[in-house]
N, C-alpha and C positions, 0 to 999 in steps of 0.2 A: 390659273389652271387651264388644262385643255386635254382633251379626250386624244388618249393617243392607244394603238393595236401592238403588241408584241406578240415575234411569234418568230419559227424555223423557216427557211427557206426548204422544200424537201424535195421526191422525186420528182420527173416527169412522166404522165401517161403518157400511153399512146398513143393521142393527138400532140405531143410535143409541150402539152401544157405543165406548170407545175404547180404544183399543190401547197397551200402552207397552211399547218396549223398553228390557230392564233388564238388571243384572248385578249379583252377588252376592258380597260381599268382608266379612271378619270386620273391623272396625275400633274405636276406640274412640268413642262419639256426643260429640264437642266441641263446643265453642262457633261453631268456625271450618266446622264441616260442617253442623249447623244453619241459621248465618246466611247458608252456600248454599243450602239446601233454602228458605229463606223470601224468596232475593233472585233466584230463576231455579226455574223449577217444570221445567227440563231436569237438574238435580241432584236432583228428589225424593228424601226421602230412606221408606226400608219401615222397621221393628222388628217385632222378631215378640215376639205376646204374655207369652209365658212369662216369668219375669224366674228361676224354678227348674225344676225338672223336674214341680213339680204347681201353681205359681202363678201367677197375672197379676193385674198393678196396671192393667191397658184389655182392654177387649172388646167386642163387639157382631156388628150383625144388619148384613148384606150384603145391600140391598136392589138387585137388577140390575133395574131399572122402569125404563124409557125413554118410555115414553110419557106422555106430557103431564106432564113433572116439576114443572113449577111447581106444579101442582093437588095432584101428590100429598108435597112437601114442606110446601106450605101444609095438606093433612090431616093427617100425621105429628107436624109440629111443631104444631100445636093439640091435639092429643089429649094430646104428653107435657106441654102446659104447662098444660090443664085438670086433667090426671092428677096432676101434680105428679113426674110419674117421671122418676128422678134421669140422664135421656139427654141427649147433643145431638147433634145432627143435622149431619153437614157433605156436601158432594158426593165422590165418590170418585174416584179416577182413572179409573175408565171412564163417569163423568161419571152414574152411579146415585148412590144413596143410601148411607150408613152411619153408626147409627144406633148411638151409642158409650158405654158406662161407662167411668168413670175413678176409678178407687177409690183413698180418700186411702192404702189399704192394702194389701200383696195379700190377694189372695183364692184362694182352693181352685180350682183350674179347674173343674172335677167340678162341684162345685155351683152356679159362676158360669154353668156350658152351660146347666145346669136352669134356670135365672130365666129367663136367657136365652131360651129353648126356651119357656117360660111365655109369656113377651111378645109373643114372632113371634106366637105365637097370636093374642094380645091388639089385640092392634097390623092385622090380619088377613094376616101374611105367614108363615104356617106353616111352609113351603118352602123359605125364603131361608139362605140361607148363615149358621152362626154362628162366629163367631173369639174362641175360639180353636179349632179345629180337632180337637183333642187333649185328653183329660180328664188326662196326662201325658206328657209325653217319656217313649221308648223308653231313651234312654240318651243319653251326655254328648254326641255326636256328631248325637244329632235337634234341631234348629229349631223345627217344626214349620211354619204357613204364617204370613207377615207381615201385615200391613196398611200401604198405602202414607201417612201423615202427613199432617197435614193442613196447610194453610196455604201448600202451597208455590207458592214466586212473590209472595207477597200484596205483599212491598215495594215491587217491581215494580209495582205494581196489577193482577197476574194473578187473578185471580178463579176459577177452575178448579177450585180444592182449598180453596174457601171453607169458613165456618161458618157456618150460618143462624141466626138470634135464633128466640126462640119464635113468629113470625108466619110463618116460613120463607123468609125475604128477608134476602141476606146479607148479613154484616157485612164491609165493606170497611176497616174500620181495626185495625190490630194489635193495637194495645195494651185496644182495647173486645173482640177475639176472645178475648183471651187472659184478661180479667174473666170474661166470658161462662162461658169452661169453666170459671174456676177456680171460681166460685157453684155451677156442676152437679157439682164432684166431690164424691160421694156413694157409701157403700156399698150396692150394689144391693141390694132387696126383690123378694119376690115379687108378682105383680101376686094380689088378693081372691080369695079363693073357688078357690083350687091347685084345679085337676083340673074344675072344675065348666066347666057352658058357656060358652063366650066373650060370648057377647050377656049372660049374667048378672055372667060377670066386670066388663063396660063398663059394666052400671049400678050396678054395687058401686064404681067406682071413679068415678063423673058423680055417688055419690048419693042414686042413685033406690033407692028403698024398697018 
């Protein structure tokens, strides 16, 4: 089994965010609740990262940017596809950015925050929210926080919870979204130069000498 959020995708406020009401039920993730999270983005379906109480096979940066998103998925996704770093980029249910590892393994939480934490830097979103949440569950009864899935609706042609290609325009067809991430699962690295400045990190990773 595993703990998964169902819920609508709905309006946005005023800040450009959007809202979704959800509810939270322990179930098993089938075939038959999947292929509703991908054919109605009103079943969305969350998992939450941990897959034990110190591991997760997905993770990333919770970019909440509303302003002018095109521009800044178009800079995101060029930087990781110049970088070569093992992200992809899809929209999030509040219609921001998140910006995701998918490791053919798990991985330590602990140390996947670090990289993690590393890259906001790098990336220039120091700030932004990282998932998982937690360097481990408290005990058998913690979750910790979800992330809502992506893709949902897409059969549908809902576009909402797309994946964007490395040029940050997205992919409208299933079966090329689901190529897309499987190329990018990758065991995360840390971005050059750990600890050093960011602008020096960017030119260790462009290159420049």
């Amino acid at each position: 089994d595993a703990y998964v959020k169902t819920g609508g995708i709905g309006a946005a406020n005023g800040s450009g965010k959007i809202k979704t009401d959800s509810s939270t039920k322990r179930e098993a993730v089938t075939s038959v609740l999947i292929d509703l999270h991908l054919q109605d983005a009103a079943n969305t379906v969350a998992l939450y990262p941990h897959c034990d109480d110190s591991q997760v096979v997905f993770s990333g940066l919770d970019l909440d940017e509303y302003d002018d998103e095109h521009e800044l998925r178009r800079d995101i996704c060029g930087k990781i596809r110049r970088w070569r770093a093992p992200f992809i980029v899809v929209r999030s249910k509040s219609g921001g950015l998140h910006v995701l590892n998918i490791s053919p393994e798990p991985m330590d939480a602990k140390r996947q925050r670090g990289k993690l934490a590393e890259w906001s830097v790098v990336l220039g979103f120091p700030d932004c929210e990282i998932f998982p949440k937690q360097n481990k569950l408290d005990n058998d009864e913690s979750l910790g926080n979800p992330l809502y899935l992506m893709l949902a609706g897409i059969l549908s042609g809902d576009m909402r919870r797309c994946v964007y290609d490395q040029h940050g325009e997205p992919i409208p067809n299933i079966e090329d979204a689901l190529a897309y991430i499987e190329d990018r699962r990758k065991v995360l690295y840390s971005p050059p130069l750990t600890g050093g400045p960011p602008c020096l990190q960017r030119h260790a990773l462009d290159g420049v000498t």
